[in-house]
Predicted model as a PDB file, atoms N, CA, C, CB and O in Angstrom, pLDDT in the B-factor column:
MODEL        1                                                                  
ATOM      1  N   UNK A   1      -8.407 121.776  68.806  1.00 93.00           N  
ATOM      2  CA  UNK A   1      -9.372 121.311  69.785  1.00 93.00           C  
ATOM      3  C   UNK A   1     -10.505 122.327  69.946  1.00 93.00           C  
ATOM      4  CB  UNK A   1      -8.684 121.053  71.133  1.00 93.00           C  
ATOM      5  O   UNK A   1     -11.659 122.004  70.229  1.00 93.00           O  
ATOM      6  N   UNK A   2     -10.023 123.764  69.714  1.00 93.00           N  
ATOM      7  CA  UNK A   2     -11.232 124.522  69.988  1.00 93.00           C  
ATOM      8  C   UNK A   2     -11.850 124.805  68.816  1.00 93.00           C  
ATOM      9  CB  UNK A   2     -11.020 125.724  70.702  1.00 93.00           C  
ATOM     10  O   UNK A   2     -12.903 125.441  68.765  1.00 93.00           O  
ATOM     11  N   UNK A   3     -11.250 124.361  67.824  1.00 95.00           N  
ATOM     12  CA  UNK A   3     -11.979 124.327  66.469  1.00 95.00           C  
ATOM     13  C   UNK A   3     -13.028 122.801  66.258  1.00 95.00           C  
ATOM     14  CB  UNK A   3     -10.625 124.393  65.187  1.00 95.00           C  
ATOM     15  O   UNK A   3     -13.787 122.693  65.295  1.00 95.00           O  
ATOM     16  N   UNK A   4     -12.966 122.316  66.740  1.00 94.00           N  
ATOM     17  CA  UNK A   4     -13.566 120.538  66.622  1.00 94.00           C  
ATOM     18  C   UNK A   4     -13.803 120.454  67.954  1.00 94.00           C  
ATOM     19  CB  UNK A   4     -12.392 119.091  66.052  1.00 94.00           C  
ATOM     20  O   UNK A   4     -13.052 119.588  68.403  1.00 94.00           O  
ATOM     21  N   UNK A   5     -14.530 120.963  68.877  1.00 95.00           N  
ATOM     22  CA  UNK A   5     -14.928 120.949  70.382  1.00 95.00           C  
ATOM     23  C   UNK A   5     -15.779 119.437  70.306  1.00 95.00           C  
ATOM     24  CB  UNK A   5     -16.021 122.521  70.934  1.00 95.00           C  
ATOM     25  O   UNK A   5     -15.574 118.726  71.290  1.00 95.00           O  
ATOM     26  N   UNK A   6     -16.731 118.847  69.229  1.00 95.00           N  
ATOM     27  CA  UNK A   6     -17.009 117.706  69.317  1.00 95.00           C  
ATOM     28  C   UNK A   6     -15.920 116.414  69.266  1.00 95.00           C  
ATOM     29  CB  UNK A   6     -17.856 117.708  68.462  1.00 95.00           C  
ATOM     30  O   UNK A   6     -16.259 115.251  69.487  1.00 95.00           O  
ATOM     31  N   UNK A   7     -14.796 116.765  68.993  1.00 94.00           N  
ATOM     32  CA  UNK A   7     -14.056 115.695  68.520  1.00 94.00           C  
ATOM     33  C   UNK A   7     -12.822 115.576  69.791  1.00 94.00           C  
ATOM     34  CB  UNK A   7     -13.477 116.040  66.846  1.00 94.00           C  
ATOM     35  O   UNK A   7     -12.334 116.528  70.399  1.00 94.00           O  
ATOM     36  N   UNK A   8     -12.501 114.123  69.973  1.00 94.00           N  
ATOM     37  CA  UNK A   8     -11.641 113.681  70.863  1.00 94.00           C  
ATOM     38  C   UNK A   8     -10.025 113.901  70.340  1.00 94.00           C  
ATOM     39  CB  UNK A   8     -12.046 112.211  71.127  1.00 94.00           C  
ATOM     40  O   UNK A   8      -9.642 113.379  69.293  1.00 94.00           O  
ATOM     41  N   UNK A   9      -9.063 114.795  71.255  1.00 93.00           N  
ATOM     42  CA  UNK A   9      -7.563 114.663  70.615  1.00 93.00           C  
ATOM     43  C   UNK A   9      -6.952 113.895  71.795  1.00 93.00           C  
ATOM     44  CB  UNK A   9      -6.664 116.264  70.237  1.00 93.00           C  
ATOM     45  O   UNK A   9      -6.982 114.148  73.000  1.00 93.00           O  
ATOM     46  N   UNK A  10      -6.265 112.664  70.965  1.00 93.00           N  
ATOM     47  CA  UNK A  10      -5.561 111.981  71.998  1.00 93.00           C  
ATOM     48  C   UNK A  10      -4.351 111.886  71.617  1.00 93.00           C  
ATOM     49  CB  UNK A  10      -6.024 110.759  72.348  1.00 93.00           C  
ATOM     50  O   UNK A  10      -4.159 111.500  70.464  1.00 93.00           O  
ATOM     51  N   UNK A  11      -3.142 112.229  72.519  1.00 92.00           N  
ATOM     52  CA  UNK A  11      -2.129 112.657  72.096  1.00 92.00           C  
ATOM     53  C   UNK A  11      -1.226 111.478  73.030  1.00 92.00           C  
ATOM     54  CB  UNK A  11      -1.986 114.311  72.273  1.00 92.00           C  
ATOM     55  O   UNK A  11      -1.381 111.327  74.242  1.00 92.00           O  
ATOM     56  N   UNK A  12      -0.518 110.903  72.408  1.00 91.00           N  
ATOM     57  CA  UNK A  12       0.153 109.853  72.909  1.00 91.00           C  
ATOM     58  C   UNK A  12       1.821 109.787  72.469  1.00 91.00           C  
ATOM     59  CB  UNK A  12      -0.656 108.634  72.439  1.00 91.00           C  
ATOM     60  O   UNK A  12       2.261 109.631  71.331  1.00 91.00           O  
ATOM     61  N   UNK A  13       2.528 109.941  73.630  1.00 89.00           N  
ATOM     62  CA  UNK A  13       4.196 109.818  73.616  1.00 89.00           C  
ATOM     63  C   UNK A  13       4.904 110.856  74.410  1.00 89.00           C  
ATOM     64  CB  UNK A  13       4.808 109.965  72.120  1.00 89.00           C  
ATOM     65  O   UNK A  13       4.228 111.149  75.395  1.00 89.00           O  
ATOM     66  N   UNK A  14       5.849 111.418  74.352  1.00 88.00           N  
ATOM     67  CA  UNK A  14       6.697 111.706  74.933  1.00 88.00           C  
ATOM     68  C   UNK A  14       6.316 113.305  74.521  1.00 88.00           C  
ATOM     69  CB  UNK A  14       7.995 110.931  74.632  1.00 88.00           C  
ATOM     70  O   UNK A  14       5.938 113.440  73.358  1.00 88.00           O  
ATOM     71  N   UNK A  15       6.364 114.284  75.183  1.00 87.00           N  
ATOM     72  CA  UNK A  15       6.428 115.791  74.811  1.00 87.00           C  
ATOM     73  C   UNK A  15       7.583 116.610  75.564  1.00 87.00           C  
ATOM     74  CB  UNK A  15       5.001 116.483  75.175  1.00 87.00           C  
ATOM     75  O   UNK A  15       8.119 116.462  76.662  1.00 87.00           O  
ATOM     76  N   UNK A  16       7.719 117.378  74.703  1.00 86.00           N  
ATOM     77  CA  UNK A  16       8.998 118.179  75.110  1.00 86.00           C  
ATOM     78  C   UNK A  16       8.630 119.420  75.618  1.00 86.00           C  
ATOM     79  CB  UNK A  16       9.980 118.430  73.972  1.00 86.00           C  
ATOM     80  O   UNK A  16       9.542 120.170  75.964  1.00 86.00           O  
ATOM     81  N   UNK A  17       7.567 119.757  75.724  1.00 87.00           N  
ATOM     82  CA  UNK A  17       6.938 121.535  75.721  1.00 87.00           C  
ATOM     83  C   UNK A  17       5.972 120.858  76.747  1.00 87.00           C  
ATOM     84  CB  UNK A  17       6.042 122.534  73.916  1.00 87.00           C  
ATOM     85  O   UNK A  17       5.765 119.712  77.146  1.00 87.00           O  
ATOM     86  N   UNK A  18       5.432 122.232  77.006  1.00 92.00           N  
ATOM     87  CA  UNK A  18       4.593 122.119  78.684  1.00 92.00           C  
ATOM     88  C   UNK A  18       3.269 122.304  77.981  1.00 92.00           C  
ATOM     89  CB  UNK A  18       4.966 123.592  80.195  1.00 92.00           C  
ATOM     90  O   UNK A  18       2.899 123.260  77.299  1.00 92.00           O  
ATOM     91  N   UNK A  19       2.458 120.879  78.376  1.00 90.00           N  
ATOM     92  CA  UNK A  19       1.561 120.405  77.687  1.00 90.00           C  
ATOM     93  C   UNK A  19      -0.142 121.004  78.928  1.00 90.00           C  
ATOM     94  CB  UNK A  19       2.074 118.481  77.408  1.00 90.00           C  
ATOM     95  O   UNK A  19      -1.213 120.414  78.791  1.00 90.00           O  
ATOM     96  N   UNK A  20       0.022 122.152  79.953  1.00 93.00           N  
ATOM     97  CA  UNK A  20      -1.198 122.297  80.531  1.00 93.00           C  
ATOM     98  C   UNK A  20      -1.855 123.019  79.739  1.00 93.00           C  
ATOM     99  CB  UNK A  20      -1.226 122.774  81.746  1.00 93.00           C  
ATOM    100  O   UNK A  20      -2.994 123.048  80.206  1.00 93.00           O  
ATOM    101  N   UNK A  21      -1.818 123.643  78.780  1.00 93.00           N  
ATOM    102  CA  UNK A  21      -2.565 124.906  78.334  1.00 93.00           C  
ATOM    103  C   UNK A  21      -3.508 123.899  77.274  1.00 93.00           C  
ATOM    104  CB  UNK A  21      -1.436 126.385  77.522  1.00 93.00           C  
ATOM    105  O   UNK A  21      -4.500 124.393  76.739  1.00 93.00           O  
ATOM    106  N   UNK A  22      -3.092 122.315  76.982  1.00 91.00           N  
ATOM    107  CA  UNK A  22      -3.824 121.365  75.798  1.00 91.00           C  
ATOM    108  C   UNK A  22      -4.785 120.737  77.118  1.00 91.00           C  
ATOM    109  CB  UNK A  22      -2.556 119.938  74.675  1.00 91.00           C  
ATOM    110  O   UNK A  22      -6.016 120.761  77.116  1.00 91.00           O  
ATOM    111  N   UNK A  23      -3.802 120.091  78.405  1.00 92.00           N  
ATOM    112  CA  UNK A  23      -4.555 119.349  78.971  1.00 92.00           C  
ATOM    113  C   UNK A  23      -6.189 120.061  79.738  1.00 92.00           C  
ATOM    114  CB  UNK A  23      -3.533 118.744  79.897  1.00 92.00           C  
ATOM    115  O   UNK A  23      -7.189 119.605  80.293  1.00 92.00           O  
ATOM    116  N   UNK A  24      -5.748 121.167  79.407  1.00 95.00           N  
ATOM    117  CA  UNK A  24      -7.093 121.827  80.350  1.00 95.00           C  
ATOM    118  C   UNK A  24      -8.065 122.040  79.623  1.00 95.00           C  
ATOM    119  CB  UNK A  24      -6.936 123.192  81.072  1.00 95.00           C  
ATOM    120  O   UNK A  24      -9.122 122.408  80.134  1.00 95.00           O  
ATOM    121  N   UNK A  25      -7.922 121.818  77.927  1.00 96.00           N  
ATOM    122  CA  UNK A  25      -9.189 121.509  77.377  1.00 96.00           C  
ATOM    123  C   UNK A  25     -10.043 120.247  77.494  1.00 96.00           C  
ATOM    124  CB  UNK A  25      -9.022 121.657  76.222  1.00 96.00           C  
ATOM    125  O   UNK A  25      -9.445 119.177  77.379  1.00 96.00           O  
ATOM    126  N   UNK A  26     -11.121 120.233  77.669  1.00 96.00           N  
ATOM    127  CA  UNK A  26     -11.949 119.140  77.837  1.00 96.00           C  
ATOM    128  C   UNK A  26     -12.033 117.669  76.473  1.00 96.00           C  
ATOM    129  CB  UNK A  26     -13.387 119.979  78.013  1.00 96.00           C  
ATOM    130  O   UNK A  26     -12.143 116.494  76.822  1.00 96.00           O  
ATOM    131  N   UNK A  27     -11.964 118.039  75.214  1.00 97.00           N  
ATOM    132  CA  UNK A  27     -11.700 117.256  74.450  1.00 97.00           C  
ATOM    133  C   UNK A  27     -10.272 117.022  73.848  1.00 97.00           C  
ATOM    134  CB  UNK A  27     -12.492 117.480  73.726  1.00 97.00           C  
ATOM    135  O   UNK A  27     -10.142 116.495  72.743  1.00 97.00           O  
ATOM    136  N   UNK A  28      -8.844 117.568  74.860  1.00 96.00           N  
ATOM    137  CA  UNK A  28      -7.508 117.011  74.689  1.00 96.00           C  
ATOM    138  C   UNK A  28      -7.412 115.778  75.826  1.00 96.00           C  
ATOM    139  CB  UNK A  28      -6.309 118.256  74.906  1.00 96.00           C  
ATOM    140  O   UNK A  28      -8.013 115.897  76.893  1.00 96.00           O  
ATOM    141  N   UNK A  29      -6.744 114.783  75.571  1.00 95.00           N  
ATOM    142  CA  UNK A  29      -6.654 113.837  76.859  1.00 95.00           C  
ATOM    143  C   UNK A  29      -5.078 113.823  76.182  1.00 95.00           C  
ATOM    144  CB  UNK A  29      -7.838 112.089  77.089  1.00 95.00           C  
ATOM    145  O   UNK A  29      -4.827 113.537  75.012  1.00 95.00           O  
ATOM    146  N   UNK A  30      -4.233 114.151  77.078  1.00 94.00           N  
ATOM    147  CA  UNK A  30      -2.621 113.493  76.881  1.00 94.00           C  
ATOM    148  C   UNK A  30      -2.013 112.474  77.803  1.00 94.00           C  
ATOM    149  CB  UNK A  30      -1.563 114.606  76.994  1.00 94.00           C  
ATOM    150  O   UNK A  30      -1.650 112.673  78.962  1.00 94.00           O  
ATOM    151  N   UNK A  31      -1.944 111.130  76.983  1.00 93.00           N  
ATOM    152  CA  UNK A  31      -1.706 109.811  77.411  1.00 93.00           C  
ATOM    153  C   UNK A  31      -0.433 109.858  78.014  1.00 93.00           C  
ATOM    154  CB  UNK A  31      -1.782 108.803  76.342  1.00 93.00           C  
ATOM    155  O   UNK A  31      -0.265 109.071  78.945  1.00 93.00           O  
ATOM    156  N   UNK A  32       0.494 110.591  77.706  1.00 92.00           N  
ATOM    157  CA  UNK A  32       2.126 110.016  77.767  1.00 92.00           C  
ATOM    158  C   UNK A  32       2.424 108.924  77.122  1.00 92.00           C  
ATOM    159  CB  UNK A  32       2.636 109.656  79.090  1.00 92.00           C  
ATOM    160  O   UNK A  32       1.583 108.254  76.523  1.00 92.00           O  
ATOM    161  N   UNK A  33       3.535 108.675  77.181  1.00 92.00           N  
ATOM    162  CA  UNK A  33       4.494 107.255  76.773  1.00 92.00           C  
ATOM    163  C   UNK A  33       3.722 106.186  77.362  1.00 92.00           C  
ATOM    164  CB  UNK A  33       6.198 107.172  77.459  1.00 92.00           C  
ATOM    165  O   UNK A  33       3.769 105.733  78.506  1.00 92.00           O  
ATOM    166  N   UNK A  34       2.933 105.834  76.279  1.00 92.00           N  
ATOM    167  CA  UNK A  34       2.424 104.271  76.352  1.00 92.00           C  
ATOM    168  C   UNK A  34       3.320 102.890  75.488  1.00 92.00           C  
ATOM    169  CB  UNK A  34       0.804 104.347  75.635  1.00 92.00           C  
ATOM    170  O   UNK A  34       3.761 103.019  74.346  1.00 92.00           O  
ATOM    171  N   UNK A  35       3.446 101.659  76.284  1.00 93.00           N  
ATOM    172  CA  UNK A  35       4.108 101.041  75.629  1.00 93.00           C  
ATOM    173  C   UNK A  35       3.846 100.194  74.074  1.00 93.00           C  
ATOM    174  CB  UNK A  35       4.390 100.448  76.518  1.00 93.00           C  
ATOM    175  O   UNK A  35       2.748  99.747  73.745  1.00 93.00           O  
ATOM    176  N   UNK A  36       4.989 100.104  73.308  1.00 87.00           N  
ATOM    177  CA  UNK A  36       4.791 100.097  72.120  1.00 87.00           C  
ATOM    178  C   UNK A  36       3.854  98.634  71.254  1.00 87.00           C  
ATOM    179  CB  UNK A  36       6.195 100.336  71.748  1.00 87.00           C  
ATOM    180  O   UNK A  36       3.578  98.431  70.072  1.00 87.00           O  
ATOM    181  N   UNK A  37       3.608  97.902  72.444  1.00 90.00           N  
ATOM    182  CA  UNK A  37       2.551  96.796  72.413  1.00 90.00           C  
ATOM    183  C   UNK A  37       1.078  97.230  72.382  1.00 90.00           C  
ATOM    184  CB  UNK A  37       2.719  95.926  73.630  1.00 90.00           C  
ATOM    185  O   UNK A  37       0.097  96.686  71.874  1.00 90.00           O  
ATOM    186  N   UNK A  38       1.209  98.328  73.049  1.00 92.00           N  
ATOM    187  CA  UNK A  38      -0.135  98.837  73.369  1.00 92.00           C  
ATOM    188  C   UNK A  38      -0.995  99.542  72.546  1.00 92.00           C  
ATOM    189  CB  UNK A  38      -0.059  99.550  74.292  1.00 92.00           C  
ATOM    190  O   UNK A  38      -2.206  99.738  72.638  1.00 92.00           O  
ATOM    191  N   UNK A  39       0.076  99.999  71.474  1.00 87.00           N  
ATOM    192  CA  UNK A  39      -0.349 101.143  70.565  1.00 87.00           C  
ATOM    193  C   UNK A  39      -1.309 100.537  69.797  1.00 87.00           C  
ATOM    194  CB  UNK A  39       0.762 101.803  69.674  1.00 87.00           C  
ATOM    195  O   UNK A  39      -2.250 101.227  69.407  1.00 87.00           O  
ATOM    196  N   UNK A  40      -1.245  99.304  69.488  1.00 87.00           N  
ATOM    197  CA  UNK A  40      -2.817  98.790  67.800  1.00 87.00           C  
ATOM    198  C   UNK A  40      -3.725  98.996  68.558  1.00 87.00           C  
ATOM    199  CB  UNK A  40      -3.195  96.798  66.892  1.00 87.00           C  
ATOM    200  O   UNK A  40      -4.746  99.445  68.037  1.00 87.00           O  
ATOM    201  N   UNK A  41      -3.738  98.757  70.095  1.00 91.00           N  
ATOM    202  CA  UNK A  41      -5.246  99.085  71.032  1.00 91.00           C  
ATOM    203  C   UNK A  41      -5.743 100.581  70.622  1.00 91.00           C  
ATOM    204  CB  UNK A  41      -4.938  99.095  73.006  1.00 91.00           C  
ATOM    205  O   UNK A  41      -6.893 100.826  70.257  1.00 91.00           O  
ATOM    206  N   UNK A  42      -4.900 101.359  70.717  1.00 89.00           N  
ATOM    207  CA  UNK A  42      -5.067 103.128  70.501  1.00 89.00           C  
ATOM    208  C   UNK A  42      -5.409 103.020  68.955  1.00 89.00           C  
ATOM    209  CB  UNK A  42      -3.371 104.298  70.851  1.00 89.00           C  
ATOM    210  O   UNK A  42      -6.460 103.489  68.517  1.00 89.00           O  
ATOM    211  N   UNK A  43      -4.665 102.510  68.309  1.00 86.00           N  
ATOM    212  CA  UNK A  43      -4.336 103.080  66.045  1.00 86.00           C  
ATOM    213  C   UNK A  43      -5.848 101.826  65.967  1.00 86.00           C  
ATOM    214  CB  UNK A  43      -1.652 102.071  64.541  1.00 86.00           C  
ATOM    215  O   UNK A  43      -5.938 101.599  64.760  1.00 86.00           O  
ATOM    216  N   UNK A  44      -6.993 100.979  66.710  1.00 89.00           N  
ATOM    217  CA  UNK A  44      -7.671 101.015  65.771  1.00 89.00           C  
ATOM    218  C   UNK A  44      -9.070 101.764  66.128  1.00 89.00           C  
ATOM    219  CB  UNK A  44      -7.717  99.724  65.311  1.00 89.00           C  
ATOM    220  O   UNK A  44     -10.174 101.410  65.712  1.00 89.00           O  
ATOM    221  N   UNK A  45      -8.824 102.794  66.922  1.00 89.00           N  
ATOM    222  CA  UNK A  45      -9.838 103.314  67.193  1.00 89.00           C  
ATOM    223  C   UNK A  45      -9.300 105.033  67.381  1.00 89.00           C  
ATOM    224  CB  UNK A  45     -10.490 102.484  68.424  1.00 89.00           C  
ATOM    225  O   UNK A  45      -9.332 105.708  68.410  1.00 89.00           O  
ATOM    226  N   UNK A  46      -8.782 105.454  65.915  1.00 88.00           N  
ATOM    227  CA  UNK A  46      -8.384 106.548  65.907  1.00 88.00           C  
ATOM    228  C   UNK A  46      -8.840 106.942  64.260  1.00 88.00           C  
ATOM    229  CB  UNK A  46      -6.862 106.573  66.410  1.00 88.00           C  
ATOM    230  O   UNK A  46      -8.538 105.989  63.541  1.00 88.00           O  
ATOM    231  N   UNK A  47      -9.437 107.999  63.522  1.00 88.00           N  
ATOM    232  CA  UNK A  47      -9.343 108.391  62.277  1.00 88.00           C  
ATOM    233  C   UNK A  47      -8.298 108.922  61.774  1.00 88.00           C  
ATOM    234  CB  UNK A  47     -10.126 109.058  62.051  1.00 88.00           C  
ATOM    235  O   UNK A  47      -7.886 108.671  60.642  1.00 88.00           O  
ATOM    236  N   UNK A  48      -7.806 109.660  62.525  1.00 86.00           N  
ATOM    237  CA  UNK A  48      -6.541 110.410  62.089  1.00 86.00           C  
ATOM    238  C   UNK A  48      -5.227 110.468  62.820  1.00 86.00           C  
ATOM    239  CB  UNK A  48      -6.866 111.678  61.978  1.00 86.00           C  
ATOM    240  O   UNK A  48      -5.226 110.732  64.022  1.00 86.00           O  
ATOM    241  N   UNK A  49      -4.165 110.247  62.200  1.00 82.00           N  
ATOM    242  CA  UNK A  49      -2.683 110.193  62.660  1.00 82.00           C  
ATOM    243  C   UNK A  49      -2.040 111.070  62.174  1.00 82.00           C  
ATOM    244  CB  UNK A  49      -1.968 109.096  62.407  1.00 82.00           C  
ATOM    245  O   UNK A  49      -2.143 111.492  61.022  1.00 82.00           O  
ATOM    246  N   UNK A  50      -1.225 111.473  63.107  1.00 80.00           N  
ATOM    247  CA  UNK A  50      -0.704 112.909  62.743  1.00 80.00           C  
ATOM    248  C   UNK A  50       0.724 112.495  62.940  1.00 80.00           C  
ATOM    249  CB  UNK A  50      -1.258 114.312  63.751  1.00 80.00           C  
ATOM    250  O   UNK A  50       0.791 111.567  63.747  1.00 80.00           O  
ATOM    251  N   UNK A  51       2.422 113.048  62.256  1.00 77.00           N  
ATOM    252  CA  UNK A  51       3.725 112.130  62.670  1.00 77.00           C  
ATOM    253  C   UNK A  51       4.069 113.664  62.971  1.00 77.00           C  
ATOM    254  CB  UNK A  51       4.809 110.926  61.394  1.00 77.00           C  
ATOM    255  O   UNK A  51       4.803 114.013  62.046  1.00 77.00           O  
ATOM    256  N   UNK A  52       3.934 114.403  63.574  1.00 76.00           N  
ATOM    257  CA  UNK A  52       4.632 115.906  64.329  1.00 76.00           C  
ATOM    258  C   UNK A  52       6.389 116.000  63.947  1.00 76.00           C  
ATOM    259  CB  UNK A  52       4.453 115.781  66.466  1.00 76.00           C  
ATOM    260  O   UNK A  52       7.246 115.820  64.812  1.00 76.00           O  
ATOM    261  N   UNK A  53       6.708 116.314  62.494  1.00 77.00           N  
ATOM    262  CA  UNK A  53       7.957 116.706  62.691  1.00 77.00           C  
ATOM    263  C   UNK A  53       8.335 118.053  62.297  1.00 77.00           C  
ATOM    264  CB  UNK A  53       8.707 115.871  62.122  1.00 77.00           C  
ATOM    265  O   UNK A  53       7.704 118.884  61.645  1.00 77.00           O  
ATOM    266  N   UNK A  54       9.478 118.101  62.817  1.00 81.00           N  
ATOM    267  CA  UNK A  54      10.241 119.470  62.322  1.00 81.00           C  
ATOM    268  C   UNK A  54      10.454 119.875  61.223  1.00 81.00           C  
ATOM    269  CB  UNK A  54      11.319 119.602  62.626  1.00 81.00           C  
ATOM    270  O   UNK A  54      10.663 118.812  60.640  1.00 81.00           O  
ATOM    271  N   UNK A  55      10.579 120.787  60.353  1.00 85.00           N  
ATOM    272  CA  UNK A  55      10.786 120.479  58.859  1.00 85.00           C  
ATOM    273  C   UNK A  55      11.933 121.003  59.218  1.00 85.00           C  
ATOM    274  CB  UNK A  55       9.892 121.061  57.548  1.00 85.00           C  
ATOM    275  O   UNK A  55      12.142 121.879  60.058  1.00 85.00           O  
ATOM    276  N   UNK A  56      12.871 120.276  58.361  1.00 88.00           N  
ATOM    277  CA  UNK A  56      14.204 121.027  58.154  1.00 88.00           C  
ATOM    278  C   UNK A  56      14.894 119.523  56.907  1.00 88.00           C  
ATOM    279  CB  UNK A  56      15.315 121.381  60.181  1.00 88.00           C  
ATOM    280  O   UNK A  56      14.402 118.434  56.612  1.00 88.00           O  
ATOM    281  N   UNK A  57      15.988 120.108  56.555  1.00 86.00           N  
ATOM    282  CA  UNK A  57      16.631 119.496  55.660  1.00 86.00           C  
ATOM    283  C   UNK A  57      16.501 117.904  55.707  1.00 86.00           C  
ATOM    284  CB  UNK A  57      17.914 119.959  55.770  1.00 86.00           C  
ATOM    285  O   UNK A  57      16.016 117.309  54.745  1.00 86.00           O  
ATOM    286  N   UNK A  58      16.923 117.257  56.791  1.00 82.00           N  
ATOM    287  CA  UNK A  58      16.701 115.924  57.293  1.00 82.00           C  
ATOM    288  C   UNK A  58      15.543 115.267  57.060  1.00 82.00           C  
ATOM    289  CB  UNK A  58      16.827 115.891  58.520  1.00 82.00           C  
ATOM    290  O   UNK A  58      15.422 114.163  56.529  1.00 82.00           O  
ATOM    291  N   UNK A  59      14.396 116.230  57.618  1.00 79.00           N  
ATOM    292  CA  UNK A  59      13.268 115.316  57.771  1.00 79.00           C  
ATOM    293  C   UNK A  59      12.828 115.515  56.172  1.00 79.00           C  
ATOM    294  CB  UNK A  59      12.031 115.780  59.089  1.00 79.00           C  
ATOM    295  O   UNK A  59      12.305 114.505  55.700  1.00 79.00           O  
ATOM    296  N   UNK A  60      12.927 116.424  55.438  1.00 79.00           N  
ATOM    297  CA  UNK A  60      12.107 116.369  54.195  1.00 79.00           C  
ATOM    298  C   UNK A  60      12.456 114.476  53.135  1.00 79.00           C  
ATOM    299  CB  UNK A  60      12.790 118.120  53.147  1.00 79.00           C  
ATOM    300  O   UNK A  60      11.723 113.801  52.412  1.00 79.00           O  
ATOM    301  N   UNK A  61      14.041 114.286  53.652  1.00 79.00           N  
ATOM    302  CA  UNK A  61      14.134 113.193  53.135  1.00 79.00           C  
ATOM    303  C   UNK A  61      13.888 112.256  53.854  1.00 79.00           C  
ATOM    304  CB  UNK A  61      15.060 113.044  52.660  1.00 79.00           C  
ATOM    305  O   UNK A  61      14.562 111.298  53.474  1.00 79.00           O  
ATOM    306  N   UNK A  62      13.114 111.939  54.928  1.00 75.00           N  
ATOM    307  CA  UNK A  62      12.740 111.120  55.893  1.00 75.00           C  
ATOM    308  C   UNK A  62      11.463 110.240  55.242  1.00 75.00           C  
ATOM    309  CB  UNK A  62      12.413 111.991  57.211  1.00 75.00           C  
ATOM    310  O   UNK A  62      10.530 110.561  54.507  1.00 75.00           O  
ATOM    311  N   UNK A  63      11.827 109.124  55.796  1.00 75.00           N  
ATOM    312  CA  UNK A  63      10.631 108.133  55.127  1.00 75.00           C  
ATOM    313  C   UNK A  63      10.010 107.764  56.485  1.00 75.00           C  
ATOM    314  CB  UNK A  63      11.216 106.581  54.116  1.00 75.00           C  
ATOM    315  O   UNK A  63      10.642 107.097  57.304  1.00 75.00           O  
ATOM    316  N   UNK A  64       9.066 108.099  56.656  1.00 71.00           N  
ATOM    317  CA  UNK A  64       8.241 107.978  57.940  1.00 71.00           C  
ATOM    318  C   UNK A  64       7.743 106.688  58.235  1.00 71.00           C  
ATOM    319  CB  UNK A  64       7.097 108.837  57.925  1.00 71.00           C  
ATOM    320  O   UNK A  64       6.537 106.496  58.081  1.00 71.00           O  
ATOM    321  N   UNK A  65       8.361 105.912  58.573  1.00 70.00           N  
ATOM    322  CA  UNK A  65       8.018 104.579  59.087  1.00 70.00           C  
ATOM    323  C   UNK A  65       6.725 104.121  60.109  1.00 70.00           C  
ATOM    324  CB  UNK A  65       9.178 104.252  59.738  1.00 70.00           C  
ATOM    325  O   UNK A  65       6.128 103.079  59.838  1.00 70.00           O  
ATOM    326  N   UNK A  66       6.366 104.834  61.146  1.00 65.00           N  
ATOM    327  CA  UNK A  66       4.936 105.645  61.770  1.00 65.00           C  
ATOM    328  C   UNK A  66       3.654 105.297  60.784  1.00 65.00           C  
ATOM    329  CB  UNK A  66       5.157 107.581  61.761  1.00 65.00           C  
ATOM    330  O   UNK A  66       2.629 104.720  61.146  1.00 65.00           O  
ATOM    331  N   UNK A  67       3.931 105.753  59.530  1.00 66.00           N  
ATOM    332  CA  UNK A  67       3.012 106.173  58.780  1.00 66.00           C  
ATOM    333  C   UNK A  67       2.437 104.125  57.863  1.00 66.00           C  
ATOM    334  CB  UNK A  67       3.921 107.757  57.612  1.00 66.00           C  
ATOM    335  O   UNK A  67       1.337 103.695  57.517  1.00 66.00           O  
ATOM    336  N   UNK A  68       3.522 103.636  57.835  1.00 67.00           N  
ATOM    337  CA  UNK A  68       3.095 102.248  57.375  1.00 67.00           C  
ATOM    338  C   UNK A  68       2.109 101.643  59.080  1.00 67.00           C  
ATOM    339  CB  UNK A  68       4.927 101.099  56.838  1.00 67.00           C  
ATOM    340  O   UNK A  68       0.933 101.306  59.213  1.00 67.00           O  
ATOM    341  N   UNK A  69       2.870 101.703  59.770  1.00 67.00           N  
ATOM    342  CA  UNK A  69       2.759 101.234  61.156  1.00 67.00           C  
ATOM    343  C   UNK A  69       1.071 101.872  61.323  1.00 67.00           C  
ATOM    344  CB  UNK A  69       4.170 101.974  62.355  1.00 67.00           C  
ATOM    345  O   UNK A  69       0.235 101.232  61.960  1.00 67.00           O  
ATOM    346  N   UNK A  70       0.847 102.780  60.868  1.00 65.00           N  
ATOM    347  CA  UNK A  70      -1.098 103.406  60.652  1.00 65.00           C  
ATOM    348  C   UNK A  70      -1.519 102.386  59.954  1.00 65.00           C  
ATOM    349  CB  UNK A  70      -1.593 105.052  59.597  1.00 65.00           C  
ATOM    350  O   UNK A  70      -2.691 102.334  59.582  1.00 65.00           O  
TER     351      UNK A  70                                                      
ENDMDL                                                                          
END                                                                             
């Protein structure tokens, strides 16, 4: 965000970590858990999708289902 100060990050779902140090930037907006009807309203007015996982053994063989759903 402070690298792309022109550009909008909208961060949408559930977070596990304490999200004030994103929300107090001016171009982060964090939505929370929006419902899953709602989301094509958000995915067609977004360039980029990001699927935030962990790497570890599991996810490397993970087929990201998220990623068709873009």
């Amino acid at each position: 965000a402070e690298a792309f100060p022109h550009a909008s990050f909208v961060l949408i779902g559930r977070s596990h970590f304490d999200t004030a140090a994103l929300r107090s930037r001016p171009n982060v907006h964090c939505l929370g858990w929006v419902p899953y009807e709602d989301l094509p309203s958000y995915a067609r007015h977004f360039d980029v999708g990001l699927i935030p996982y962990v790497q570890n053994q599991w996810t490397r063989s993970l087929n990201p289902l998220k990623l068709m759903e873009y």
